[in-house]
C-alpha positions as CSV (number, residue, x, y, z in Angstrom):
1,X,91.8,100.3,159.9
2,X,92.9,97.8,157.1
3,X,89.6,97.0,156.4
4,X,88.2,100.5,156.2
5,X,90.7,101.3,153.9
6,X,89.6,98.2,152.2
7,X,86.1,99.4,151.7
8,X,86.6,102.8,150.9
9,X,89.4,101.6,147.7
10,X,86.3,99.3,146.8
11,X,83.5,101.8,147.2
12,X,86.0,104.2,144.5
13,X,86.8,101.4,141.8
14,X,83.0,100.5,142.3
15,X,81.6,103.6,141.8
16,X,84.4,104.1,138.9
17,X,83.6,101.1,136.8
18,X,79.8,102.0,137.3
19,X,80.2,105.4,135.7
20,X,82.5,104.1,132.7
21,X,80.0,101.2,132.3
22,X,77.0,104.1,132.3
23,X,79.0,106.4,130.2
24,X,79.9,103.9,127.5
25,X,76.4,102.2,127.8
26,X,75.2,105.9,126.7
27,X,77.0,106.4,123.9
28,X,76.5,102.7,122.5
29,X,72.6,103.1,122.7
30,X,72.6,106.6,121.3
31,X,74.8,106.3,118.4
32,X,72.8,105.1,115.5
33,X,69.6,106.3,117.0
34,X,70.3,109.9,118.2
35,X,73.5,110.5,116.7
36,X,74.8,108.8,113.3
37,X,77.4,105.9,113.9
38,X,79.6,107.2,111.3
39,X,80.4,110.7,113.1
40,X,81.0,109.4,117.2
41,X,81.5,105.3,116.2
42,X,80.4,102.8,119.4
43,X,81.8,101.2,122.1
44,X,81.3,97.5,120.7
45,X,83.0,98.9,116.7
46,X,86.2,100.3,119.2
47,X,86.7,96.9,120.7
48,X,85.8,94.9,117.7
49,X,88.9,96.9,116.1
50,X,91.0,96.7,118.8
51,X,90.4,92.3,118.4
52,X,91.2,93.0,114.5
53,X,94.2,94.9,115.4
54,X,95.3,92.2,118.1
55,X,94.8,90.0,115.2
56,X,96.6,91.5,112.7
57,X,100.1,92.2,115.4
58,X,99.4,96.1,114.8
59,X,98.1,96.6,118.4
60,X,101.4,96.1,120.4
61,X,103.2,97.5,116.6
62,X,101.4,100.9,117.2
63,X,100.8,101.1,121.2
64,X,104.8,100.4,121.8
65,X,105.8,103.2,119.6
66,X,104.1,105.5,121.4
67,X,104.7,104.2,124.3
68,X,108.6,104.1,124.2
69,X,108.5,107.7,122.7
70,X,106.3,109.0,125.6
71,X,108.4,107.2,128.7
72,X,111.7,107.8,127.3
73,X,110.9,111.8,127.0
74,X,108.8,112.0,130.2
75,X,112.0,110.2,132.4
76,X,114.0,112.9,130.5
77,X,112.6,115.9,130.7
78,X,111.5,115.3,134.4
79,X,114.9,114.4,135.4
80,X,115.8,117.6,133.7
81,X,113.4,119.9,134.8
82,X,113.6,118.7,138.5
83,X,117.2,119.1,138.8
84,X,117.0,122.5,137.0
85,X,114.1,123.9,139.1
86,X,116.4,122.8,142.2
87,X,119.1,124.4,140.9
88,X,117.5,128.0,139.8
89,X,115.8,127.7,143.2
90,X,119.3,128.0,144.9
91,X,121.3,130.1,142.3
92,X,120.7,133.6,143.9
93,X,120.6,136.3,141.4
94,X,120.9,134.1,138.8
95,X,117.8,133.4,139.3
96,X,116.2,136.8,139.0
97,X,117.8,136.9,135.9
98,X,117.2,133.4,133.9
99,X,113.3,133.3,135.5
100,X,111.8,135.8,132.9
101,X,113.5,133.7,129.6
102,X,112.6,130.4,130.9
103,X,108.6,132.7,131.2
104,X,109.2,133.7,127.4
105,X,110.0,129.6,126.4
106,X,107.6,128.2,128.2
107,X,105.0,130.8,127.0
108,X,105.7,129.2,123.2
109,X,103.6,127.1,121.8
110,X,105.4,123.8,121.8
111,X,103.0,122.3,119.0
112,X,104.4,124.7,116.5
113,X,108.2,122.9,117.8
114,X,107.1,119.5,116.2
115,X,107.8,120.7,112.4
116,X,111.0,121.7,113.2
117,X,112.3,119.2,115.4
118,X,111.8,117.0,112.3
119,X,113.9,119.4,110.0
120,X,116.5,119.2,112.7
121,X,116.6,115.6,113.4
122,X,114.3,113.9,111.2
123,X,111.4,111.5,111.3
124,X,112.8,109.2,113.9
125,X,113.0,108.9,117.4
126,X,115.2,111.7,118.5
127,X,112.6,114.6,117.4
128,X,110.2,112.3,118.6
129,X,111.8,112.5,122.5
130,X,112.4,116.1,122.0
131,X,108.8,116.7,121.3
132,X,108.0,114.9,125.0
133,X,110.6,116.5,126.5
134,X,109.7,120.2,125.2
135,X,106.0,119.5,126.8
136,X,107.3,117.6,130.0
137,X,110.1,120.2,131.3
138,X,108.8,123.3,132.8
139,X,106.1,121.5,134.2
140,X,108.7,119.6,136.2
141,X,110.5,122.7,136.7
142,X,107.9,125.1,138.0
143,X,106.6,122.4,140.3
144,X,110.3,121.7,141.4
145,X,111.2,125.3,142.0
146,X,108.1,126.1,143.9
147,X,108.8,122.8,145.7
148,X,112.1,124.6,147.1
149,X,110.6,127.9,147.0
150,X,108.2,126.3,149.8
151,X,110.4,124.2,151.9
152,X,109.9,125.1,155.6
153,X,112.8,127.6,156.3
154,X,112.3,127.1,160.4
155,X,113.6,123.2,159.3
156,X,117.0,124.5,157.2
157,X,117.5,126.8,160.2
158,X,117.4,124.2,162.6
159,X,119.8,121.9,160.2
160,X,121.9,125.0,160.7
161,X,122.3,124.9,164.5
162,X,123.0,121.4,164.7
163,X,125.5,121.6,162.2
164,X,124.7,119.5,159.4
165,X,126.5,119.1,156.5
166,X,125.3,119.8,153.2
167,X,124.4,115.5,152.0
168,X,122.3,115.8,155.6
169,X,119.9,118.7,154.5
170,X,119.8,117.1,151.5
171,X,118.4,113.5,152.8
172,X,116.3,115.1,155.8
173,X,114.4,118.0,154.8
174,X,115.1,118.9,151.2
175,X,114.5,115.9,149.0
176,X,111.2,115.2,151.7
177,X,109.4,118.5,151.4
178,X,109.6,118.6,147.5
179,X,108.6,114.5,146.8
180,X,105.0,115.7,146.9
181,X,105.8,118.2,144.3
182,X,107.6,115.9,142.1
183,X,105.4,113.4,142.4
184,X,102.2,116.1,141.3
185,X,104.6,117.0,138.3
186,X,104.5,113.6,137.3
187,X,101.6,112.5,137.3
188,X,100.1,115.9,135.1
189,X,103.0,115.0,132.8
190,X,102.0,111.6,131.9
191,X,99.2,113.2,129.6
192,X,101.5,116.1,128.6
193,X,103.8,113.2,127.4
194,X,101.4,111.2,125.5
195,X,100.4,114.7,123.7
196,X,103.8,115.3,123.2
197,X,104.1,111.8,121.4
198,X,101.0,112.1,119.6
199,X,101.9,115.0,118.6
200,X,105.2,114.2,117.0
201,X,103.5,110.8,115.4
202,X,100.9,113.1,113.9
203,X,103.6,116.0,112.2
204,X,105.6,112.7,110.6
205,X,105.8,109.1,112.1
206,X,105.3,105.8,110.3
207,X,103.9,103.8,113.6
208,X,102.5,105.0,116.5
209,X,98.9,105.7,117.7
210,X,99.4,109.5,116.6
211,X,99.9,107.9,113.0
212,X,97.4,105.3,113.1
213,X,94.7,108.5,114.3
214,X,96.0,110.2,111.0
215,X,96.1,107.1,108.8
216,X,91.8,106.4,109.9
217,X,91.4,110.1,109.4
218,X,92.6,109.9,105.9
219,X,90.7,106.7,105.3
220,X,87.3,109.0,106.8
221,X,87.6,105.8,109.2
222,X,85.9,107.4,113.1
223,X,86.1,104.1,114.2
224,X,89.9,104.1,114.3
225,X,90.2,107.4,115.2
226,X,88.4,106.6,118.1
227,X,90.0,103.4,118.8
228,X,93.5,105.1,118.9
229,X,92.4,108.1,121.2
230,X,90.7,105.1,123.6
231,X,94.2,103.4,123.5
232,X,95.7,106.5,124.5
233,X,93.4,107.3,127.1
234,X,93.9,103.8,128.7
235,X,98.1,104.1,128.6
236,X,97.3,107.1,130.4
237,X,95.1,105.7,133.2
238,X,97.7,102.9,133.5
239,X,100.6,104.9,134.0
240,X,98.6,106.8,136.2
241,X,97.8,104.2,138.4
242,X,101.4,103.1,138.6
243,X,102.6,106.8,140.1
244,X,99.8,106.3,142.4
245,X,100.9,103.3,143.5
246,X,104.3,104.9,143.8
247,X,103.2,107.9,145.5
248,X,101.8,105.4,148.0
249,X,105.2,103.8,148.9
250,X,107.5,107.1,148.8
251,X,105.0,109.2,151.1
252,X,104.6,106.6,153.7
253,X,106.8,108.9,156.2
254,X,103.5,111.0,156.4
């Protein structure tokens, strides 16, 4: 069993480094032949920059900006949205009559938010965080509330005749039947964080990857617009990778 599983994790990483190596062999051959270099860049200019940057100390400078921003905001908003999706999900009536507001805020676009989180709290870290947060919450709390919403009601009932308390239902079937939903919320909000960031770094920031991607776009430099998108797209994968890993550990009971 240990080494099918084995085989199949090395089959999926094989066939994954395979594509990426197809994918960015593609676009190095055809840039400069089929497309012009200056409008899609190459593979071998975005890692030549990203030496120069390493060079230079503005890789970690930039990438840990960003970085901070989008974990600080993701850990916030889906603490928050969690524990307010658990708690609409068991509120009653409340419930019938919060739902359609929290359908009107979530329906706004939270782009349009970034300008004035800045006039509210300014260029530094705290509209930054917001920013995350606004884009992290109600995907935590939609997949929260559905999470209760979903919970197998012949398990509560059966809590019920043997008398559990409140903590027990809790531990045993509550907290259990949502991890899976939590955990789905997660991982779709690592990208919604790193937009979130990006986002705020692009409206008004003076590090970051967002402001790098707008400092190359003012300098008509594709090759640094590129290089900051492929920074962003690798933080994703990574953090990705770490929920999965995570997933792995909290969903052994199934």
């Amino acid at each position: 069993m240990a080494e099918a599983n084995r085989y199949r994790s090395l089959q999926v990483w094989g066939g994954r480094i395979v594509l990426g190596a197809v994918i960015l062999g593609l676009w190095e051959l055809t840039s400069g032949t089929l497309f012009n270099s200056f409008w899609i860049s190459k593979p071998s200019l975005i890692i030549e920059r990203i030496f120069e940057m390493v060079e230079r100390g503005t890789l970690w400078f930039h990438v840990s900006a960003t970085l901070q921003v989008a974990v600080v905001g993701l850990v916030i908003g889906m603490i928050a949205g969690t524990l307010i999706g658990i708690g609409l999900a068991y509120s009653g009536i409340f419930e019938r009559w919060v739902y359609p507001y929290i359908m009107a805020l979530y329906s706004l676009p939270r782009v349009s938010l970034a300008p004035l989180f800045i006039v509210w709290f300014g260029i530094g870290m705290t509209s930054k965080v917001l920013m995350v947060v606004a884009m992290v919450i109600f995907v935590a709390f939609y997949n929260a509330f559905e999470g209760i919403r979903n919970i197998d009601r012949d398990l509560l009932d059966m809590m019920k005749t043997y008398k559990a308390s409140r903590l027990q239902k809790l531990s045993w079937v509550i907290f259990p039947s949502i991890t899976v939903w939590v955990l789905t919320s997660l991982r779709l909000n690592i990208g919604m964080a790193l937009i979130g960031a990006v986002i705020a770094e692009l409206v008004g920031a003076s590090r970051g990857l967002g402001y790098y991607i707008t400092y190359s776009s003012g300098m008509l430099d594709t090759t640094g617009i590129f290089t900051g998108l492929f920074l962003i797209m690798m933080i994703a994968v990574i953090m990705e990778q770490v929920v999965v890993q995570l997933e792995r550990r909290l969903l052994k009971y199934r």
